[in-house]
C-alpha positions in Angstrom: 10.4 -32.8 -11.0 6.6 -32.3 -11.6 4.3 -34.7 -9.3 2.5 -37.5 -10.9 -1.2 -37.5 -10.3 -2.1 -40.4 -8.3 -4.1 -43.4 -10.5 -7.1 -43.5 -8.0 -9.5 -40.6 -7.4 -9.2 -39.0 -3.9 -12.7 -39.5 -1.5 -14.8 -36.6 -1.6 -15.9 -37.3 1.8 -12.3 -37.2 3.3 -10.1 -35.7 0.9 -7.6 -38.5 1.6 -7.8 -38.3 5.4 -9.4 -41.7 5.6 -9.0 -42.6 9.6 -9.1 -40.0 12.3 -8.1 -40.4 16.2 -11.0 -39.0 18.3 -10.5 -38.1 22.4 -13.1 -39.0 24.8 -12.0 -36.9 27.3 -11.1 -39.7 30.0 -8.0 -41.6 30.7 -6.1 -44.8 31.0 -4.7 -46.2 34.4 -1.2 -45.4 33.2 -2.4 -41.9 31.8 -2.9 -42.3 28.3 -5.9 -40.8 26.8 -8.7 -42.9 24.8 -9.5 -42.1 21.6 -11.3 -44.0 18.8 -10.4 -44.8 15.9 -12.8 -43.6 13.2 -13.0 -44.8 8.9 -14.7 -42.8 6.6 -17.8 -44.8 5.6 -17.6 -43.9 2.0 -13.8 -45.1 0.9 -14.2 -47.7 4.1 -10.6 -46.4 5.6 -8.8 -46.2 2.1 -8.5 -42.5 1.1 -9.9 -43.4 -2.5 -13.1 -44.0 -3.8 -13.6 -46.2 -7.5 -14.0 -44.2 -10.7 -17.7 -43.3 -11.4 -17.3 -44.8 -15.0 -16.5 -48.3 -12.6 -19.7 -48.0 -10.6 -22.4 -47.6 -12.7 -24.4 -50.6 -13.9 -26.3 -50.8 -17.0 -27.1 -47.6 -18.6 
């Protein structure tokens, strides 16, 4: 069965990989590591930006 596009463009920016895990390095007391949690400014998180036609203002 073919794939169905999806109905909102994919970010630019991300390519769909909206939040990423990053590793400081250092751990927790029970030996976990920290990471932080990162969104990509442009889709804020989502994975999908508007259409261009739904942006623009005026002319």
């Amino acid at each position: 069965m073919p794939q169905s596009s999806p109905n909102l463009p994919i970010c630019r920016d991300c390519d769909g990989f909206a939040s990423v895990a990053i590793d400081t390095g250092t751990r927790h007391a029970d030996g976990t590591r920290v990471t932080l949690r990162v969104d990509c400014p442009t889709c804020k998180g989502t994975g999908h930006t508007l259409r261009a036609s739904l942006v623009r203002v005026g002319r």
